[in-house]
One Martini backbone bead per residue (centre of mass of N, CA, C, O) as a GRO file, in nm:
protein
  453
    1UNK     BB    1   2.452   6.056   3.690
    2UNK     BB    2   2.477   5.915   3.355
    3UNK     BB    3   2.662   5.911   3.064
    4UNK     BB    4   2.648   5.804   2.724
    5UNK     BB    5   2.966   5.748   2.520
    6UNK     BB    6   3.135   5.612   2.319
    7UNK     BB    7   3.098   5.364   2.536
    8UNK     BB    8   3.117   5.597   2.764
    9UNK     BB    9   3.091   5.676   3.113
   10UNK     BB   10   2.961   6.005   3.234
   11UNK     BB   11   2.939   6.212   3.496
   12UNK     BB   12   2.635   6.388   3.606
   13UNK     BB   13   2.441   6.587   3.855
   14UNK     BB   14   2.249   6.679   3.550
   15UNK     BB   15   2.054   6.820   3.307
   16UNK     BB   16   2.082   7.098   3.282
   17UNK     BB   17   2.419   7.094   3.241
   18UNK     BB   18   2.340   6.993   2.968
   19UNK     BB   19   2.188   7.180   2.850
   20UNK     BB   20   2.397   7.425   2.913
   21UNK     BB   21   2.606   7.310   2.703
   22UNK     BB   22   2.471   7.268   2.457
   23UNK     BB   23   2.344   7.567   2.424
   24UNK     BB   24   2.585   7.749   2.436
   25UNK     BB   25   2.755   7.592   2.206
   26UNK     BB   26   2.564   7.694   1.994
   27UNK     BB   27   2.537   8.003   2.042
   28UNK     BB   28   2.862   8.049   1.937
   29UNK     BB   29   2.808   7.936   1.691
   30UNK     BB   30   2.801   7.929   1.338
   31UNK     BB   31   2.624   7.744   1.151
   32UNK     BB   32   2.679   7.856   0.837
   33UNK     BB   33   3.014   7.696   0.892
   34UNK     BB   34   2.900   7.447   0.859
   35UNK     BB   35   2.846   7.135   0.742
   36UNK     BB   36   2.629   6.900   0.647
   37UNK     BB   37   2.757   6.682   0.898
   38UNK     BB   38   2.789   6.884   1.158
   39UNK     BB   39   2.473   6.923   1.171
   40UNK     BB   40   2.403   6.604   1.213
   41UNK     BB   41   2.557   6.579   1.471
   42UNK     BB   42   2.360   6.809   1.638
   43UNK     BB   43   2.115   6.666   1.569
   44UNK     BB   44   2.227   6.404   1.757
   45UNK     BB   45   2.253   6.557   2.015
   46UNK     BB   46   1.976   6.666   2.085
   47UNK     BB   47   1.758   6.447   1.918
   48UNK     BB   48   1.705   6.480   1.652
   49UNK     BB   49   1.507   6.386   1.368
   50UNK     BB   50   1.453   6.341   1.064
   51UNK     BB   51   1.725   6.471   0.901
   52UNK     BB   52   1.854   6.413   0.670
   53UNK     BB   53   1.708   6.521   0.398
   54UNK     BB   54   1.784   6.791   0.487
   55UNK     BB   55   1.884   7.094   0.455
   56UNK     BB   56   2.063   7.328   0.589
   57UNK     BB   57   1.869   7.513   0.663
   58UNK     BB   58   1.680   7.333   0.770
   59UNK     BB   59   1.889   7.258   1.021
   60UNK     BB   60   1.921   7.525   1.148
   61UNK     BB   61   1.669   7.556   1.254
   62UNK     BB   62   1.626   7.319   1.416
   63UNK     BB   63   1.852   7.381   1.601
   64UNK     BB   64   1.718   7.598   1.706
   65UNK     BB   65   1.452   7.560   1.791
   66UNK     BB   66   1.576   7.346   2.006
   67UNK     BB   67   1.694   7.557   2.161
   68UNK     BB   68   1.450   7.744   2.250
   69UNK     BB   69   1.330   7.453   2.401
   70UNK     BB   70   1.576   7.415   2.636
   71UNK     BB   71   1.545   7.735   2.731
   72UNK     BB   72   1.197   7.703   2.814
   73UNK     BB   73   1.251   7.373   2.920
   74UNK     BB   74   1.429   7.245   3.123
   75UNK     BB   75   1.269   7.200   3.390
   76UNK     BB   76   1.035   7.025   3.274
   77UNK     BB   77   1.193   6.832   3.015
   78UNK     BB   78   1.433   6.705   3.246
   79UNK     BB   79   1.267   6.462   3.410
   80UNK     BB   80   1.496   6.193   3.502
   81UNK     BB   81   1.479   5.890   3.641
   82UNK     BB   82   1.718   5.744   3.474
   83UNK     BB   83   2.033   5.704   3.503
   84UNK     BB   84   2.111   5.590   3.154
   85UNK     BB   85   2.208   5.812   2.904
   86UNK     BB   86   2.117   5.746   2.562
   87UNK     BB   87   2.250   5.859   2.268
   88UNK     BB   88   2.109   5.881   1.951
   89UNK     BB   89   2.082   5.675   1.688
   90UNK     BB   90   2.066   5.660   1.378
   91UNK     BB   91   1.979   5.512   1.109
   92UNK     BB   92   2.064   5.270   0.969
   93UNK     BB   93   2.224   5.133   0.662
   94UNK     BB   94   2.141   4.944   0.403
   95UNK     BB   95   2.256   4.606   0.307
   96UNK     BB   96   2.347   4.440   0.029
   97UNK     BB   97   2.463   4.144  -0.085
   98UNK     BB   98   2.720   4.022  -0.317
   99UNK     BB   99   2.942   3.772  -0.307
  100UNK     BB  100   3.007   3.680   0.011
  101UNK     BB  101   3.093   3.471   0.100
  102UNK     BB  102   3.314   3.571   0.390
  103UNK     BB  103   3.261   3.871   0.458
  104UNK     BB  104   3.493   4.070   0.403
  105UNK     BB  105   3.308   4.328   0.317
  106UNK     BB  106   3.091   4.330   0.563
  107UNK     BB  107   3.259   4.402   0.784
  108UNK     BB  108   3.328   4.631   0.751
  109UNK     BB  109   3.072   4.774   0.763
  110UNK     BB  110   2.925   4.609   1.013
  111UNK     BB  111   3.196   4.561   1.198
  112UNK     BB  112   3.413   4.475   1.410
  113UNK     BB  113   3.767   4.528   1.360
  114UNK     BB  114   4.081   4.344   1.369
  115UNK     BB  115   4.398   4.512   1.401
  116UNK     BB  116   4.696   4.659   1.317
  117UNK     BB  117   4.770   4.945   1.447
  118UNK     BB  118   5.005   5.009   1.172
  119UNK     BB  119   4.749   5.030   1.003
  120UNK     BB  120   4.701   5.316   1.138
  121UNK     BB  121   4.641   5.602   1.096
  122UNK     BB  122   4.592   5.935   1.188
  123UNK     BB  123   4.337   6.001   0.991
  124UNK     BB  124   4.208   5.725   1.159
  125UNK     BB  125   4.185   5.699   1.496
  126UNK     BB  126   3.899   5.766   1.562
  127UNK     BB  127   3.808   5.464   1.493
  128UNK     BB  128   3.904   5.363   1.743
  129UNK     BB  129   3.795   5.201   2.029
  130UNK     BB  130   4.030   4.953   2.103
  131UNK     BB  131   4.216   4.741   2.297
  132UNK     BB  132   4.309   4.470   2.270
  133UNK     BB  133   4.294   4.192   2.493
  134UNK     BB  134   4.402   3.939   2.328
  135UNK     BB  135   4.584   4.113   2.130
  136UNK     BB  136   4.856   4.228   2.075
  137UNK     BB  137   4.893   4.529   1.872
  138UNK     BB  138   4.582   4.541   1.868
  139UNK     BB  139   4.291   4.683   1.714
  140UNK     BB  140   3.967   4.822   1.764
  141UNK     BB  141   3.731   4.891   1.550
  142UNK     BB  142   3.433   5.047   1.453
  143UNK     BB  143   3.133   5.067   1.360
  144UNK     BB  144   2.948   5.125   1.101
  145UNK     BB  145   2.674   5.258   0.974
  146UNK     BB  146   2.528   4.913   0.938
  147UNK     BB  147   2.293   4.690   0.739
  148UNK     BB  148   2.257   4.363   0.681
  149UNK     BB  149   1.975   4.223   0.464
  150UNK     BB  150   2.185   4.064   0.276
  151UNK     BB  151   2.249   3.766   0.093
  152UNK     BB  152   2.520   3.610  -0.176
  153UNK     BB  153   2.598   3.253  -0.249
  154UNK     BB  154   2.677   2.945  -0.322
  155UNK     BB  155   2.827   2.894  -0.071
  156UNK     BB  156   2.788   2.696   0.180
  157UNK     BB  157   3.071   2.707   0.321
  158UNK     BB  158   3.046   3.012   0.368
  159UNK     BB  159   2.811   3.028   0.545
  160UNK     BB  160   2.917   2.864   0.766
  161UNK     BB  161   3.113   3.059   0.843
  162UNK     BB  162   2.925   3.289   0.906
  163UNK     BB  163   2.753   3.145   1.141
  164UNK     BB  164   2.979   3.053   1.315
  165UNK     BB  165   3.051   3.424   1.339
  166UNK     BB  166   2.771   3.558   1.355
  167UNK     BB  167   2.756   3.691   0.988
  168UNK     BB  168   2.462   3.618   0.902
  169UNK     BB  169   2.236   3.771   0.691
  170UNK     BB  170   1.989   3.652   0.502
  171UNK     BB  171   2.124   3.409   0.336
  172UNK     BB  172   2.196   3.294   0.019
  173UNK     BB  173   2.257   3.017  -0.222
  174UNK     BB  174   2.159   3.088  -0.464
  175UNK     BB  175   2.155   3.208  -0.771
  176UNK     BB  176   2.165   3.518  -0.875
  177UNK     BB  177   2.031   3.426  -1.151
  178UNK     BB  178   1.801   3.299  -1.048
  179UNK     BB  179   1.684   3.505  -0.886
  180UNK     BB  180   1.602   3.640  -1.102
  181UNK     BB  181   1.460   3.472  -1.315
  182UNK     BB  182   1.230   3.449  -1.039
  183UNK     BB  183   1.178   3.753  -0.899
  184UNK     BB  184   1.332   3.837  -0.677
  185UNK     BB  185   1.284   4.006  -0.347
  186UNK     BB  186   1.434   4.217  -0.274
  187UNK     BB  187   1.579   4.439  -0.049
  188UNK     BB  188   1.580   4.697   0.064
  189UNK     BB  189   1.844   4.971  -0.009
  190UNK     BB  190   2.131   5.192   0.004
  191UNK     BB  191   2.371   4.950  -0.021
  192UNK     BB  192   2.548   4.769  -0.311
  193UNK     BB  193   2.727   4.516  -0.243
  194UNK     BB  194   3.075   4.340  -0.462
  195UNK     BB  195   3.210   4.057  -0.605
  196UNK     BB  196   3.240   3.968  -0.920
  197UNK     BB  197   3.390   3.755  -1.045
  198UNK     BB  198   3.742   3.708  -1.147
  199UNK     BB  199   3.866   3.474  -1.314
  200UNK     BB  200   3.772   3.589  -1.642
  201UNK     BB  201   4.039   3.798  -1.542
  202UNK     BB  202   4.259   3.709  -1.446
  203UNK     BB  203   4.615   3.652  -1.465
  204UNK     BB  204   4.591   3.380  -1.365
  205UNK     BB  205   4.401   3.293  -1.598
  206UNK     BB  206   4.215   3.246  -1.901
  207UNK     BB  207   4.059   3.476  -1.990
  208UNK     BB  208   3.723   3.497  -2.090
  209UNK     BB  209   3.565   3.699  -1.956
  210UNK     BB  210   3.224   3.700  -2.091
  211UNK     BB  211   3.309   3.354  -2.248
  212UNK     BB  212   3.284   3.164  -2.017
  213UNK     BB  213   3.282   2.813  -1.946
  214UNK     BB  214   3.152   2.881  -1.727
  215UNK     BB  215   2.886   2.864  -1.501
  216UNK     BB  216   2.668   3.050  -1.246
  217UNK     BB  217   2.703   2.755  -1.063
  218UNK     BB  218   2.873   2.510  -1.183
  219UNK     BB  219   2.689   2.315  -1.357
  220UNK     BB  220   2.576   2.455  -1.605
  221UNK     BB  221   2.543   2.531  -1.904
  222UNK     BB  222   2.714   2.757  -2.111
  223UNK     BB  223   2.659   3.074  -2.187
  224UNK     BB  224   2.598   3.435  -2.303
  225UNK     BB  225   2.424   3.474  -2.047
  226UNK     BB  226   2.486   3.233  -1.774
  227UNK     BB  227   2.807   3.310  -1.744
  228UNK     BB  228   3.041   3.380  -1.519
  229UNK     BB  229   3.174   3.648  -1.692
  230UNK     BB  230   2.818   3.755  -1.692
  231UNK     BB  231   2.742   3.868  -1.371
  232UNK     BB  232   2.739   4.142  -1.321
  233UNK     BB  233   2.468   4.158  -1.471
  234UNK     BB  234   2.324   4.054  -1.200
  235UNK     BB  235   2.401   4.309  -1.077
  236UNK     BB  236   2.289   4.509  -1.234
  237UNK     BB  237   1.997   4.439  -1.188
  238UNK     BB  238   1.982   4.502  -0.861
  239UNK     BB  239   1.992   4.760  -0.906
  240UNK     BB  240   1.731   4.806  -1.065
  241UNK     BB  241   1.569   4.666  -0.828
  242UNK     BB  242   1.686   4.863  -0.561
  243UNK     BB  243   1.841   5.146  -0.640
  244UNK     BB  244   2.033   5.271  -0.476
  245UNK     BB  245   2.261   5.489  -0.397
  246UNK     BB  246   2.540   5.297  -0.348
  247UNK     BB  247   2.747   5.120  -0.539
  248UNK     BB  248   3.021   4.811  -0.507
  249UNK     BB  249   3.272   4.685  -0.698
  250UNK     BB  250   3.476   4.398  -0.711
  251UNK     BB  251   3.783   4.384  -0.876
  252UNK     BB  252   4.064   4.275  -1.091
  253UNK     BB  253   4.328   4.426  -1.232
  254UNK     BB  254   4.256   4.266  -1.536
  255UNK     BB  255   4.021   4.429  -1.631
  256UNK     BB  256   4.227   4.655  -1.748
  257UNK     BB  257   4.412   4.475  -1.962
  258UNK     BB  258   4.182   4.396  -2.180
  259UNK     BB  259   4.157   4.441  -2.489
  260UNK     BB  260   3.815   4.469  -2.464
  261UNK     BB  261   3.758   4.668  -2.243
  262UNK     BB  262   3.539   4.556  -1.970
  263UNK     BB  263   3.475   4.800  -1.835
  264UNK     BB  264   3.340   4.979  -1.997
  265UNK     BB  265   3.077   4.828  -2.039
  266UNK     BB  266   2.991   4.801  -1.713
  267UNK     BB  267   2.980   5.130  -1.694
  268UNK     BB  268   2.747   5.147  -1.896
  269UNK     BB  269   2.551   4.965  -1.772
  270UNK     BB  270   2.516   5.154  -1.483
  271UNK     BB  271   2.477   5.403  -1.680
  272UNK     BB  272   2.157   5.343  -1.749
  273UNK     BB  273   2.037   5.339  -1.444
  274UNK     BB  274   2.159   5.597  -1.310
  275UNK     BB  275   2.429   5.659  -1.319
  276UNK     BB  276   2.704   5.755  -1.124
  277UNK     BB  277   3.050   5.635  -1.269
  278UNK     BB  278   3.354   5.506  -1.119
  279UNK     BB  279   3.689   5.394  -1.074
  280UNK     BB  280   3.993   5.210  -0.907
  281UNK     BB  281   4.303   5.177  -0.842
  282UNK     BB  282   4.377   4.970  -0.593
  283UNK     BB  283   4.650   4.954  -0.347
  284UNK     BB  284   4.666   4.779  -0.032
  285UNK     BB  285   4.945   4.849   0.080
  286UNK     BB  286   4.872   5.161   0.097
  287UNK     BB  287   4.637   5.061   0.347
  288UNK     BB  288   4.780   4.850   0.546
  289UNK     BB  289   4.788   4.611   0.415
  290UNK     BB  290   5.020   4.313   0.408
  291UNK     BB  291   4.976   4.340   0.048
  292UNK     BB  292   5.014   4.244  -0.256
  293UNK     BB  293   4.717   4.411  -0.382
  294UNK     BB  294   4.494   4.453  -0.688
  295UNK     BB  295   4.241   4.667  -0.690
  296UNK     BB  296   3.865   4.749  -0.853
  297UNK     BB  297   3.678   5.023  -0.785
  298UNK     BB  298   3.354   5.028  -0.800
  299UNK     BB  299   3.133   5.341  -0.819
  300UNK     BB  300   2.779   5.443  -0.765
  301UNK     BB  301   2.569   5.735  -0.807
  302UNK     BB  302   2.307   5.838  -0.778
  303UNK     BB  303   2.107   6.112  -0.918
  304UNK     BB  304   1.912   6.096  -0.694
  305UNK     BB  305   1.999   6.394  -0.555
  306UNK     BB  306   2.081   6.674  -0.405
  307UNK     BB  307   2.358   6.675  -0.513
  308UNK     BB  308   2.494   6.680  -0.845
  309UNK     BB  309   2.806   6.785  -0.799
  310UNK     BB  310   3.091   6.682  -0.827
  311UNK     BB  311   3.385   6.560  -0.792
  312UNK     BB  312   3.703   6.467  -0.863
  313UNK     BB  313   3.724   6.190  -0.719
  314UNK     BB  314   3.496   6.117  -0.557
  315UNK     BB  315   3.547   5.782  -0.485
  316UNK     BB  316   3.803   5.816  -0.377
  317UNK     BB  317   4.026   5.648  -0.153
  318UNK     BB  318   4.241   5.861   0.110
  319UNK     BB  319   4.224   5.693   0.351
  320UNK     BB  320   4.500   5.540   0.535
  321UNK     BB  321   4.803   5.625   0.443
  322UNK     BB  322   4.967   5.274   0.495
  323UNK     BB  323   5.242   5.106   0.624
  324UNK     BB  324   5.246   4.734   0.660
  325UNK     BB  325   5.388   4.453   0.746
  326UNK     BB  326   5.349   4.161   0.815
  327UNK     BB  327   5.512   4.071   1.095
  328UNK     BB  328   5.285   4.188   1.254
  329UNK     BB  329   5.071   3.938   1.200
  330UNK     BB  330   5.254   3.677   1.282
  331UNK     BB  331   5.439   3.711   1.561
  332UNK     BB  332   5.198   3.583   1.796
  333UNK     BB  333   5.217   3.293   1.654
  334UNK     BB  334   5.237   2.993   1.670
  335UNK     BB  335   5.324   2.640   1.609
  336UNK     BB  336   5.125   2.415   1.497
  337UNK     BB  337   5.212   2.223   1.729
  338UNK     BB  338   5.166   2.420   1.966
  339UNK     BB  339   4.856   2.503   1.884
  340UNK     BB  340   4.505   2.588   1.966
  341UNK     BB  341   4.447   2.681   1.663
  342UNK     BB  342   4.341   2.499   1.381
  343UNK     BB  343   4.386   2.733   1.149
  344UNK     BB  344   4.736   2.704   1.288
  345UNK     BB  345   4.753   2.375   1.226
  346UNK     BB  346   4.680   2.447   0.895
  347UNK     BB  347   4.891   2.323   0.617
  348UNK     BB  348   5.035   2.297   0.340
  349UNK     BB  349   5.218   1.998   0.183
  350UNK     BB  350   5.363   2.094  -0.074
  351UNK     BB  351   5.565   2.073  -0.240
  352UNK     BB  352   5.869   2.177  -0.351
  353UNK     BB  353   5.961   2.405  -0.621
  354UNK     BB  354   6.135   2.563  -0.895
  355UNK     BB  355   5.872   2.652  -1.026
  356UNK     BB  356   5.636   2.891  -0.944
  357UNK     BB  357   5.376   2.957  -0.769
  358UNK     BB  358   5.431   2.925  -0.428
  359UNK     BB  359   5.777   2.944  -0.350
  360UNK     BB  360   5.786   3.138  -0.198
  361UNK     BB  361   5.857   3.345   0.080
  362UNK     BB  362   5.803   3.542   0.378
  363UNK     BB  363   5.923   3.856   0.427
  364UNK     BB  364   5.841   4.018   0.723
  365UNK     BB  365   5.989   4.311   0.583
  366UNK     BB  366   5.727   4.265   0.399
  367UNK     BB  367   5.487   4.216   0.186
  368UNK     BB  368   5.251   4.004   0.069
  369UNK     BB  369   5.139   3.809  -0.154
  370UNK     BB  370   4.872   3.738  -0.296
  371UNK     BB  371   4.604   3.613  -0.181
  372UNK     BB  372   4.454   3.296  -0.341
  373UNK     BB  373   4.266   3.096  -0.427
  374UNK     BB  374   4.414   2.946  -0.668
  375UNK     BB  375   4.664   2.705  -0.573
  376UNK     BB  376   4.659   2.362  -0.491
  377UNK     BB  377   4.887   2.436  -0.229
  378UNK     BB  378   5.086   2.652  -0.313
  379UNK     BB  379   5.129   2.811  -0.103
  380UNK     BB  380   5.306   3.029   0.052
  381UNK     BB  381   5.589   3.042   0.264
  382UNK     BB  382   5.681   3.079   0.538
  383UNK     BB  383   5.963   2.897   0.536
  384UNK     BB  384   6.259   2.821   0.472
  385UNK     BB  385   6.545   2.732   0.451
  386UNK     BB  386   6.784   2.931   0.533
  387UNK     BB  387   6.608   3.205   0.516
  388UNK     BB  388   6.562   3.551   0.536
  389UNK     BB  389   6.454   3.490   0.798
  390UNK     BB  390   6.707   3.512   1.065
  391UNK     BB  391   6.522   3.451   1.357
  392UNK     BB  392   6.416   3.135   1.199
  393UNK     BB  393   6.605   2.913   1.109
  394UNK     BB  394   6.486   2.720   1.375
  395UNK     BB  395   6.257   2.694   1.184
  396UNK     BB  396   6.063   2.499   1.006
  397UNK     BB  397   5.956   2.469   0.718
  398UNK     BB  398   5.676   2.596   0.578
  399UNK     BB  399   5.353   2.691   0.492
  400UNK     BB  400   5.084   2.851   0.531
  401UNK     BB  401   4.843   2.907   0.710
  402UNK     BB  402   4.537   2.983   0.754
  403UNK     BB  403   4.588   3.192   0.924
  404UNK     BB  404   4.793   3.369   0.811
  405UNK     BB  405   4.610   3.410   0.531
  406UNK     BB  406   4.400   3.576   0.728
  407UNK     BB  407   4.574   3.806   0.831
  408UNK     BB  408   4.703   3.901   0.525
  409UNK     BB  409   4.339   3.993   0.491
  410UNK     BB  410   4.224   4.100   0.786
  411UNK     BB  411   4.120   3.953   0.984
  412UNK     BB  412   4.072   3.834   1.219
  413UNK     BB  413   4.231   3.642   1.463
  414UNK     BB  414   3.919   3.465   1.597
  415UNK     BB  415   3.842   3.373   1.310
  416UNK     BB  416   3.647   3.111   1.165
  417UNK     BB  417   3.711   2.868   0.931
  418UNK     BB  418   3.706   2.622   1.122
  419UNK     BB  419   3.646   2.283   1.273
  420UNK     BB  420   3.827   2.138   1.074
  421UNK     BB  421   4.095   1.964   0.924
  422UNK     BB  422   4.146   2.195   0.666
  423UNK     BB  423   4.195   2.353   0.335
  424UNK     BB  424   3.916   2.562   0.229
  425UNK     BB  425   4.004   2.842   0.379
  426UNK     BB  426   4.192   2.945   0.140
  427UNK     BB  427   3.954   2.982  -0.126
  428UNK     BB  428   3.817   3.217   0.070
  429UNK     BB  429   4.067   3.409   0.168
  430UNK     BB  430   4.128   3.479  -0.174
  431UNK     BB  431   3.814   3.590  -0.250
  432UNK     BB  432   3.854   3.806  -0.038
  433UNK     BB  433   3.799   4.123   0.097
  434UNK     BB  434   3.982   4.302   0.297
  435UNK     BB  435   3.837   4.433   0.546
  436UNK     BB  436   3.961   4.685   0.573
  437UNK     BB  437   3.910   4.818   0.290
  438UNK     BB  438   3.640   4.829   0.334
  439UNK     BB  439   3.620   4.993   0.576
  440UNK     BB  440   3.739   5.246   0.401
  441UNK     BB  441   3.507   5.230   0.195
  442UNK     BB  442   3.264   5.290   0.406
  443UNK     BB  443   3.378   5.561   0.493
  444UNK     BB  444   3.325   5.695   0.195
  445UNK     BB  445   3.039   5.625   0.195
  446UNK     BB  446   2.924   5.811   0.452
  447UNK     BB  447   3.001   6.027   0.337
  448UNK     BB  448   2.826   6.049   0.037
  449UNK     BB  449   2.567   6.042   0.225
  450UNK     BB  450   2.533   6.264   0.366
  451UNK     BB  451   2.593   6.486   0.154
  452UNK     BB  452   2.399   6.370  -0.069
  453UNK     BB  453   2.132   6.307   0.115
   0.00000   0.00000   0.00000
């Protein structure tokens, strides 16, 4: 008889067995120095179930009690006649996605990611799935318990990406506001991920803030309701009528340095709505990530909860602090001439300027600088003629492929960005959180539901 445990067959005689094994090992340990996130692991050892909601001491029960019917009845009610027993897993948390682009948040929460090895410290090392079979030195990590029931974004092309990928649900293309306006019925849901536009807030752009001259479409007159700088106001709305237990919103480190402190305005928002409110500000290159990238985390949690007392920087995302170079996430791919990845084949031909954005070379033995959604074609240099990289000097000057600004934002290695030779994909995997970070940020909210509800 074969046992499944994450995704390995273990070969075992019986079922008595097990059942002895996992009794002994329970009746060994004082189960009141477990935390209560290793007790709801012993409860899906056993096979319990509903107990999510249940406290310390009520789970304590529940052990005991499944323990002493698996010694008292271990002969009669584990006669299991399929080869193949599956260890139950928990219901999956419920994901609303707002502003999901090409879902690079999404993608954290609910996929598997493949990343280069030297991104992952040891911290996180049991995330770990396995090692890539077709990318050297990429490894695959577990997908978190998480299940997207929403998404939205105006972008009909960011959707067809998501779909190309088989990772839309639910997908809809309306604007937020427009969606709010209508009475849109969302999805019940666990927790609210999203970025909410970050141009008028850039120290790329023209920084108008909260009174941004673009519309919540892009396409009507813009007001003070309406306009693309107070969608976050949309987010805020989506909270008040999902309730989520955990909230998420990223933008930009501008967010933090405007004259009128927009940052505070967001929090009071979201803290009327009863939520406890925190952001952090993430600098992506200190967590694997090959790109010097600074993005502000917010994020809130319900009140409504078993546990009110918080910890200081309760919200703080503390694993997989490590650094990874660019050169490991591109140095396996072919000269667009050579490949036959359409992504890898597309790359902008903008003239070489004397001064502006997107005139450096990536230096393969440091971080990318950050990967932008507009820049004109202006995309940084894979390498100049003559340039930093002494080992590719034989090798044309030319600027990022659309795979290579993939990479260096950790999407997989496999994604589509396109089907036919464009650089729209440049736009789409600027304006994107990237999947790492987000898995990063998925593990600490995985946390902070299990102790807290």
């Amino acid at each position: 008889m074969s046992f499944l445990l994450d995704n390995k067959k273990i070969e075992l005689n019986n079922m008595t067995d097990i059942s002895s094994n996992i009794t002994c090992s329970i009746e060994e340990m004082d189960l009141t120095k477990l935390s209560k996130t290793e007790l709801l692991e012993k409860c899906e050892e056993l096979g319990i179930k509903k107990c999510k909601s249940k406290n310390k001491g009520e789970l304590i029960d529940l052990i005991n009690s499944k323990n002493l019917s698996v010694k008292n009845d271990t002969d009669e009610k584990l006669d299991f006649t399929t080869e193949n027993i599956i260890v139950p897993i928990s219901e999956k948390y419920k994901v609303v996605s707002l502003f999901t682009g090409i879902c690079g948040m999404d993608i954290g929460f609910s996929e598997n990611i493949i990343v280069h090895k030297n991104s992952i410290a040891n911290d996180f090392k049991e995330n770990i799935l396995s090692d890539s079979e077709k990318y050297k030195d990429f490894v695959v990590l577990k997908n978190k318990n998480y299940e997207i029931v929403f998404q939205n974004d105006i972008l009909s092309g960011a959707k067809r990406i998501c779909e190309l990928n088989k990772i839309a649900y639910n997908y809809n293309t309306n604007s937020i506001y427009t969606l709010i306006e209508n009475n849109f019925q969302f999805p019940n849901a666990d927790v609210v991920i999203g970025g909410f536009p970050c141009n008028d807030f850039s120290h790329a752009g023209k920084r108008e803030g909260f009174n941004s001259s673009k519309s919540h479409n892009l396409k009507d007159e813009a007001n003070d309701t309406n306009n693309r700088g107070s969608l976050y106001k949309s987010f805020v709305k989506v909270v008040d009528k999902v309730k989520p237990k955990i909230f998420i919103a990223e933008n930009v480190y501008g967010l933090l340095t405007m004259k009128n402190e927009p940052i505070k305005q967001i929090i009071a928002d979201f803290e009327k709505l009863g939520y406890d409110v925190n952001y952090q500000l993430v600098k992506a290159n200190e967590y694997g990530i090959p790109q010097k990238r600074w993005r502000v985390i917010i994020m809130g949690i319900n009140k409504h909860r078993k546990i009110n007392l918080l910890e200081e920087n309760w919200n703080f995302i503390t694993k997989n602090k490590i650094t990874c170079y660019v050169g490991n996430y591109l140095k396996h791919l072919s000269e667009p001439d050579e490949s036959d990845d359409i992504s890898q084949q597309v790359y902008s031909k903008a003239k070489k300027l004397d001064k502006g954005q997107g005139q450096t070379e990536i230096n393969l033995n440091d971080f990318a600088p950050t990967m932008r959604a507009e820049h004109h074609g202006n995309i940084e240099f894979r390498r100049h003629i003559n340039g930093i990289n002494s080992d590719e000097i034989h090798l044309p000057e030319r600027r990022l492929t659309v795979r290579e600004a993939g990479l260096i934002q950790t999407f997989p290695p496999n994604f589509i960005f396109n089907t036919k030779k464009n650089m729209t994909g440049y736009k789409y995997i600027g304006n994107a959180v990237p999947p790492l970070l987000s898995y990063i940020i998925s593990d600490k909210v995985n946390e902070l539901l299990n102790y807290y509800y």
